[in-house]
N, C-alpha and C positions, 0 to 999 in steps of 0.2 A: 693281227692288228689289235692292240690294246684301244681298251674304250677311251684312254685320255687323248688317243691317235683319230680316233672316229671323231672324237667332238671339236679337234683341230679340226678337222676338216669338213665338217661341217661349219664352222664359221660362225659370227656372231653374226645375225640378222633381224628381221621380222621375228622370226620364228620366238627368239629370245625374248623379244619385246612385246609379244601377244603373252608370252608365259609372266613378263614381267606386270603386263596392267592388269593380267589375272590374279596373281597371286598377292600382287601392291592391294588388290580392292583389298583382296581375304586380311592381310594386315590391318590396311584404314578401316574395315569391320569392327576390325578387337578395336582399333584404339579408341574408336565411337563408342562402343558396349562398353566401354570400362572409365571413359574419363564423363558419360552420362551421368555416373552415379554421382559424383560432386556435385555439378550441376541438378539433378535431381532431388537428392536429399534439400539444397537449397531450396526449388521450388514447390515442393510437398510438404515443407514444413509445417504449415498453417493445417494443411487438411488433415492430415496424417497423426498431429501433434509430435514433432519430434525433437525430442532434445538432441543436444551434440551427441551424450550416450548413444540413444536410438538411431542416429545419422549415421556416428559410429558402427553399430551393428549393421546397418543397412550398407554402408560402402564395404564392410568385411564381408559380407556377403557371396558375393561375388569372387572375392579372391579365395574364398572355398569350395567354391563350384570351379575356378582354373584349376585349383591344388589338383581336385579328383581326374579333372578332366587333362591336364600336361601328362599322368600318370597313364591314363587308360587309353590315349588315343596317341600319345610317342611310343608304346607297345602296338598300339594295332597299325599303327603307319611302318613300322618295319617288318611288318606278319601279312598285311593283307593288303597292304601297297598304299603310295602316299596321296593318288588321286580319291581312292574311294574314302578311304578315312577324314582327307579334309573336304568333301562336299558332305560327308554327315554333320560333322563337327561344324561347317557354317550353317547348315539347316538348322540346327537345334540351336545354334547362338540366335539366327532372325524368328525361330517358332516362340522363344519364350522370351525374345527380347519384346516382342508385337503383343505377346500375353499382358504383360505387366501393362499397359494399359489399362488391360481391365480390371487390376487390384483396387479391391474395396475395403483392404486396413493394411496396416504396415506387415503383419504376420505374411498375407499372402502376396505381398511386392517379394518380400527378403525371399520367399521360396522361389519367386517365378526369377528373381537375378541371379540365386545360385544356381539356380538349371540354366540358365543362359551362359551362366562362365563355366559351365558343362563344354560349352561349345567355345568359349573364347580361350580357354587352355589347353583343347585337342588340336583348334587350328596351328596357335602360332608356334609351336615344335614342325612339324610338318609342311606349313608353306616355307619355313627358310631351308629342309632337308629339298625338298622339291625345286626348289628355284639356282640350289647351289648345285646338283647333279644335273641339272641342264648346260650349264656351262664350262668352255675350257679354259683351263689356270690361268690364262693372260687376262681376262676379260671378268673373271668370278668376284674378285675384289668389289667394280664399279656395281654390277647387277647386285647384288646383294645389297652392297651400301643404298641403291636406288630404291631397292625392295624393302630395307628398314625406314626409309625415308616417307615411304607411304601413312607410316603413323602420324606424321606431319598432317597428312590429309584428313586423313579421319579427324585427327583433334580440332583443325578449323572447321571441319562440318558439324560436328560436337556444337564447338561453342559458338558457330552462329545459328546453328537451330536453339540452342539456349536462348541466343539474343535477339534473333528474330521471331520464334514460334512462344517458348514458353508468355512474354507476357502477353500476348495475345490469343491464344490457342491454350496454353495450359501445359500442364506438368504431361499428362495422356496424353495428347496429341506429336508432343516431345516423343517419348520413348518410341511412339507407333513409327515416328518417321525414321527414327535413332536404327529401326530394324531393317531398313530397305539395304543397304550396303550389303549386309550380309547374306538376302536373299538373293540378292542380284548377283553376288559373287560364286555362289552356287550354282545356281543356273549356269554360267559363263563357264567356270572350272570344270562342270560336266559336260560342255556342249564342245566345249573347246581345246583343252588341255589334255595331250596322252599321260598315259604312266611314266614314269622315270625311267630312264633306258639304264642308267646304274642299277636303280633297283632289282629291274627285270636281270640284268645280267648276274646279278649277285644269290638269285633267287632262282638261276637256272634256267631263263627262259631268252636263251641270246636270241632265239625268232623274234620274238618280238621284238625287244631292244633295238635288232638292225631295220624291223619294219618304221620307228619311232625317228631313230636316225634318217632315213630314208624319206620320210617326210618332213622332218627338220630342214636338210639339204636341199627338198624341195623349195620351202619355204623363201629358204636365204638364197637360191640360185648357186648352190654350189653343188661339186659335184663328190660321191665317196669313190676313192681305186672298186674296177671292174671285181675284184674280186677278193673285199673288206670280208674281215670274220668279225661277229662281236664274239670273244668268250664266253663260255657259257659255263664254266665249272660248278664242280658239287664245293660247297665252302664247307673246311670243316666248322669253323666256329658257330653254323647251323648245327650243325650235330651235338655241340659240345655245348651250345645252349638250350639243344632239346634232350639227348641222353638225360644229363645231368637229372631231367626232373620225368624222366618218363614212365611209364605204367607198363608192369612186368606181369605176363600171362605164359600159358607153357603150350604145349601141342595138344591139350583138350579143349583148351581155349577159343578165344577167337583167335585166325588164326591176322598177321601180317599182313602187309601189302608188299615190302619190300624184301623179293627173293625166297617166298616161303618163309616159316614161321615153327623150327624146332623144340625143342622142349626147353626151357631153362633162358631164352632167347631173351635179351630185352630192347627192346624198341618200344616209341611212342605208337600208343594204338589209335589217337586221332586221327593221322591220314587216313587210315581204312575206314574210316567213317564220313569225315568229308567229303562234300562234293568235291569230283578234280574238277580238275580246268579241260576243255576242250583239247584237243590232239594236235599241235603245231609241226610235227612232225611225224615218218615213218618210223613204227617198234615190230621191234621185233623178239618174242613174247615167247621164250621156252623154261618152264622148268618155272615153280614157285608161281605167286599169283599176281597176278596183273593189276597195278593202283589199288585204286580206291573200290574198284568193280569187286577185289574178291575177298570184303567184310561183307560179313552179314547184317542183316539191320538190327540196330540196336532195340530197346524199348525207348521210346520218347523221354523219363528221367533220369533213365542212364546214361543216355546219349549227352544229355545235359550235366550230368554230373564228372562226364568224363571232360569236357569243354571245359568248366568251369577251373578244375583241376590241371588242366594243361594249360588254362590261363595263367592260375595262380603258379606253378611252376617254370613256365617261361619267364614270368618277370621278376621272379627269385632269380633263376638263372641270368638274366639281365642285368639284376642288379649284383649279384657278385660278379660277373663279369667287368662292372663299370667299378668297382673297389676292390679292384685286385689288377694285379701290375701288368700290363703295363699302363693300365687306363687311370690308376687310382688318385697319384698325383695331378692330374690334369681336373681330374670330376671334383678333389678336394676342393683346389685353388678357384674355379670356375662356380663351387655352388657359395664359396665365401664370395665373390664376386657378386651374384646375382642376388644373394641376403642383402650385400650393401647397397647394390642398384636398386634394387627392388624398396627396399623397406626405406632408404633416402629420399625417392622420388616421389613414392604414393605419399608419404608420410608427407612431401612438401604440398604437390601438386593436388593433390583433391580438397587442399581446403583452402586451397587458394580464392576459393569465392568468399570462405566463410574470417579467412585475413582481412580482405578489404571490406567487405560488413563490419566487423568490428570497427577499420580504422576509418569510417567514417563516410564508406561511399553509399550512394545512391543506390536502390536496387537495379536500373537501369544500367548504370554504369558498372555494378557487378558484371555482368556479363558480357559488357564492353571489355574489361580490362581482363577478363579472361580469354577472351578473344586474342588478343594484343598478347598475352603471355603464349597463347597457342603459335603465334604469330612469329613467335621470335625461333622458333623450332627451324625457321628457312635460313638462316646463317648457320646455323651449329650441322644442319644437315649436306648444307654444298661444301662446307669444311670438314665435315667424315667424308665423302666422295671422293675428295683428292688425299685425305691422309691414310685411309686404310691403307692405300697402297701405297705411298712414298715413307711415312712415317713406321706401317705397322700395323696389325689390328691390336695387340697387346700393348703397345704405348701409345696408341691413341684412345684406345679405353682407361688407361692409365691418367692421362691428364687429362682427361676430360670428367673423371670422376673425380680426380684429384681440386681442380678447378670448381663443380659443381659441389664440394665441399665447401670450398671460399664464398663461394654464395649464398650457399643456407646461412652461413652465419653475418653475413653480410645484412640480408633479409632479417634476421633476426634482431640487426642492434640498427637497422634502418629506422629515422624517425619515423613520428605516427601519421605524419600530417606530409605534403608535398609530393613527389614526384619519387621518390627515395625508394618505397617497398614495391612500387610495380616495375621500375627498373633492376631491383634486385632479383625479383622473379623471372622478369625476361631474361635479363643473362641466365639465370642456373636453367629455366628451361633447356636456353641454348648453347649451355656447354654441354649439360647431360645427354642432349638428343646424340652427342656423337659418342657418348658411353655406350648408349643403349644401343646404338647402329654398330658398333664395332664389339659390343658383348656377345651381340646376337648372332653375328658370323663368326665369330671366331669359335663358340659354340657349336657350331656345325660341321663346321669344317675339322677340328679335331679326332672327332670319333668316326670311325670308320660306317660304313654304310650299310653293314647287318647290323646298326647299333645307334644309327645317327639320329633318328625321330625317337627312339628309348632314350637315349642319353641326354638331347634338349627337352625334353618331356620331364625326364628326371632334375634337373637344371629348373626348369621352369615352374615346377614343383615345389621345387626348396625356396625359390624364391616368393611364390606365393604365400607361403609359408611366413615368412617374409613380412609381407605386405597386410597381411590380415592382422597380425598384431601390432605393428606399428601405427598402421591405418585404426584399427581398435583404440589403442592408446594413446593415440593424438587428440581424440574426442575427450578422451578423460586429461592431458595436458592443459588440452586449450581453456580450460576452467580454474589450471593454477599459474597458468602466465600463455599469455600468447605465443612468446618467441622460445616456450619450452617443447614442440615435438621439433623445430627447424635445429637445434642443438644434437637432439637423437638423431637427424637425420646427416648431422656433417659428422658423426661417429662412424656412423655406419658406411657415410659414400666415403672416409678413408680408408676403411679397411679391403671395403674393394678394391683402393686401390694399387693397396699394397699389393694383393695375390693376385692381380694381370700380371705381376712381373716376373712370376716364377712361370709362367706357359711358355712352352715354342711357339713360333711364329710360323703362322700354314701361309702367309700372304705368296701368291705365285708355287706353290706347290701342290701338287697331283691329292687328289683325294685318295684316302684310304679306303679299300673297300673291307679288309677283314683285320681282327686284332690276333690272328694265327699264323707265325712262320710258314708255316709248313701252305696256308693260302699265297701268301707272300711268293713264295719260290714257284708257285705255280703260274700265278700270274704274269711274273719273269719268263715264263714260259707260253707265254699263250699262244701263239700259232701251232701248235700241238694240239690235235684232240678237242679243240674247240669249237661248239655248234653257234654259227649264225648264220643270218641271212648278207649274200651281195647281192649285187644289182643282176645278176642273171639268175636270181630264183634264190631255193636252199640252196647252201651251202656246207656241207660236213654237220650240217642240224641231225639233232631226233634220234638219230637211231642208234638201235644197240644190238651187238651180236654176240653177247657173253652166253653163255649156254642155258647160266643159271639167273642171267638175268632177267628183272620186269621192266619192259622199256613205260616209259611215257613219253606224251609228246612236248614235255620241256624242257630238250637240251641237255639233260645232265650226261653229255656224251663225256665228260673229261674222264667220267669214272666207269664208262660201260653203258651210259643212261642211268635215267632216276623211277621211281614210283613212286606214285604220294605227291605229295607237292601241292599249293594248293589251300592246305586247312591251318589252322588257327595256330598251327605251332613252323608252321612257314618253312624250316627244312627239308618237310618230307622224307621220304624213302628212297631207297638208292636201289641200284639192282649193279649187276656185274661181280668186279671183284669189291665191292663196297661189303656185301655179305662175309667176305674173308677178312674184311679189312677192320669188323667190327669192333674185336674184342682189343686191338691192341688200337685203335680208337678213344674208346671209352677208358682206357689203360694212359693215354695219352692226355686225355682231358683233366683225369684226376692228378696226373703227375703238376700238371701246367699250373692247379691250384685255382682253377676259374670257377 
């Protein structure tokens, strides 16, 4: 049974909808953390002394702490799985969002908000990878759009702790409350939410995977066939993203984990250093050495220098996997995309307090009318709801950036005085909100699943990229006309809108799990040789009878069993005819160009 078969029948239930209030918090998190700082810079201005410049730096800030953070934790969400990496990445958004509290000059606010968008760049890659592998194809469209919708929430709780707390409480008391979302979401995501049952299956560990499903099933009252397999295969494009950069030792060396370790051999030497994972199934262990058990121990800076290196080489490997064919067209068109989303919206929306200042409003009413702009995000978002899936994800990101272009300039030539520029703002809110809901998934859903938290990491990245200089030089704009960064920003949301239209459309289609044929045709195949659990115990899990292989207990029966598995470069080692299968492997990876 294919895992797109398992999630049919598991059904859409509770189960969906506890993954959905979990991971909607982790979203309404970021979008608190990040539309605070508008709000913020405004009401710090006085203590702080801040000019537009300095507000400027202070709201970039942050978008350089996402930059770092989309990079490092869209890698480790597809290395060390999507639950652990997104409850770090919320802890560290609520540890140094609650810090800034205590900043006593502007130097150390801008440090304690980039270390907070440490954490609000690692999440949002990661909860939309997690929340779209939960779900089967008929239904993945709604949950997702529901789960980009959550930013809606966050921004009203944003801007009514702006209007209700700051002028009475203070800028401090603001940011300390501004951090609860994210703590709370943590706590919840680890108390409540398993691993990805995708993940796990693509990662070699279909035990698990069928225990995930098994309790999803529970949840929703449905039932899986008596005798469901999840697949459990060795993916090559794990290998091809770890060969690629791996560290080459001989028979004096240290020796392998996977299948012994001959002279001239190359394999990644991190699994045999890693901790493994606990034993999910029966191995059976002849000939060469067994996981992670049979390295020797490192010295403590080696060990780390070897980590550090096999970091930096995965997401080299990564990243020319994601700019190279067949990924490359999609990562072009999608990182123009999110320049113009990105760098259109910040550019409008964070100084949307500091537009109606100028034109004449109250400080009170500042954050009334921010509120109201937050406000209008509830029509543009029950309108991505039902378009993603009747319209499209790629043309309903299409006109709605298209759209939120007509608005910035609208905003812009609105008079100064009336009703005019906060009605301009609420529309472009609420057109963009179904850009960003329909960018966001569509994002995900393209890149295959040994590469989905890398690739929207990567995405996510460009786009802060984005957003820190725009957001920068709006501060220096708004000093030579006011309606000069809402012009930069209807440049840029039409260029994104231009390159949605060169993407395929994933709406109701099966997620990808590898960017390799040769996974592809396996898959095709999966009732063969495939370890999971059904409902009367294991099932075909775990074990390995090759002579020369080193079993583990994660499933990689497709190829004999695996060893390794586990450490920082997430393929691991193989055992059986995987050993045989090395060199024209590695022979295979460089032919493909990846």
């Amino acid at each position: 049974m294919s895992l797109e078969d398992a999630l049919s029948h598991v059904g859409t239930g509770p189960f969906q909808w506890m993954v959905l209030f979990v991971c909607g918090l982790a979203n309404a998190a970021d979008a608190v953390e990040i539309l605070s700082v508008g709000l913020l810079g405004t009401a710090a201005e006085t203590e702080l002394n801040l000019t537009p410049q300095r507000t400027g730096a202070l709201n970039a800030c942050i978008f350089v702490g996402m930059f770092l953070g989309g990079l490092l934790w869209g890698l480790i969400g597809d290395v060390v799985g999507r639950k652990r990496s997104l409850v770090v990445a919320l802890a560290i958004n609520g540890v140094f969002g609650a810090l800034s509290a205590a900043a006593t000059s502007l130097g150390q606010l801008m440090v304690l908000r980039l270390l907070a968008g440490l954490g609000v760049g690692g999440s949002m890659p990661v909860v939309f990878a997690l929340m779209s592998e939960f779900c089967p194809p008929n239904s993945r469209g709604k949950f997702m759009a529901m789960l980009a919708s959550f930013w809606m929430v966050g921004s009203l709780y944003s801007a009514s702790l702006g209007w209700l707390v700051i002028p009475r409480l203070g800028w401090r008391a603001f940011v300390l409350v501004a951090a609860l979302p994210a703590a709370t979401a943590a706590a919840l995501l680890a108390a409540l939410v398993p691993e990805s049952p995708r993940y796990l299956s693509v990662m070699g560990r279909g035990r698990e995977a069928g225990q995930v499903l098994l309790r999803a099933a529970r949840m929703n009252g449905t039932q899986l066939p008596e005798d469901f397999i999840i697949p459990s295969f060795h993916h090559r494009d794990q290998d091809i993203l770890t060969h690629k950069t791996s560290f080459t030792t001989d028979a004096a060396g240290h020796p392998h984990a996977a299948g012994g370790a001959g002279a001239g051999d190359t394999e990644s030497l991190l699994p045999a250093y890693a901790p493994a994972p606990a034993a999910s199934g029966a191995s059976s262990i002849s000939g060469g050495a067994a996981g992670a058990a049979a390295g020797p121990a490192l010295p403590a800076g080696r060990r780390l220098r070897l980590w550090l290196g096999a970091a930096l080489g995965r997401a080299w490997g990564v990243l020319t996997a994601l700019l190279s064919p067949p990924l490359r067209g999609q990562t072009l068109a999608l990182g123009v995309g999110w320049i113009g989303l990105c760098g259109g919206w910040y550019c409008t929306v964070l100084w949307v307090p500091r537009y109606f200042e100028e034109r004449g409003a109250s400080g009170g009413s500042v954050y009334g009318q921010t509120f109201a702009v937050a406000l209008a995000n509830l029509p543009g978002n029950l309108a991505s709801i039902y378009l993603v899936d009747r319209l499209g994800r790629r043309l309903t990101a299409c006109a709605c950036m298209a759209a939120a272009c007509l608005c910035a300039l609208a905003f812009a030539a609105a008079p100064a005085s009336g009703p005019w520029p906060l009605l301009a703002a609420c529309v472009f809110n609420g057109v963009s909100v179904g850009g960003w809901n329909s960018l966001d998934m569509i994002s995900a859903e393209l890149y295959p699943t040994s590469l989905r938290s890398s690739g929207f990491g990567l995405l996510n990245a460009v786009g802060r990229v984005s957003s820190f200089v725009t957001t920068y030089a709006a501060g220096a704009l708004l000093d030579v006309a006011l309606w000069a960064p809402l012009v930069v920003a209807a440049v840029l949301l039409a260029a994104g809108s231009g390159a949605m239209l060169s993407l395929p459309e994933p709406a109701g289609k099966p997620l990808e799990d590898s960017f390799c044929d040769e996974d592809k045709e396996q898959e095709a195949h999966s009732g063969h040789g495939a370890g999971g659990l059904g409902r009367g115990g294991l099932a075909a899990s775990g074990a390995s009878s090759d002579d020369d292989g080193a079993g583990s207990g994660n499933d990689r029966s497709a190829h004999g069993g695996g060893a390794g598995g586990g450490g920082l470069l997430g393929g691991g080692g193989g055992g059986g005819r995987r050993s045989a299968e090395k060199v024209g492997l590695l022979a295979a990876a460089k032919g493909q160009r990846l």
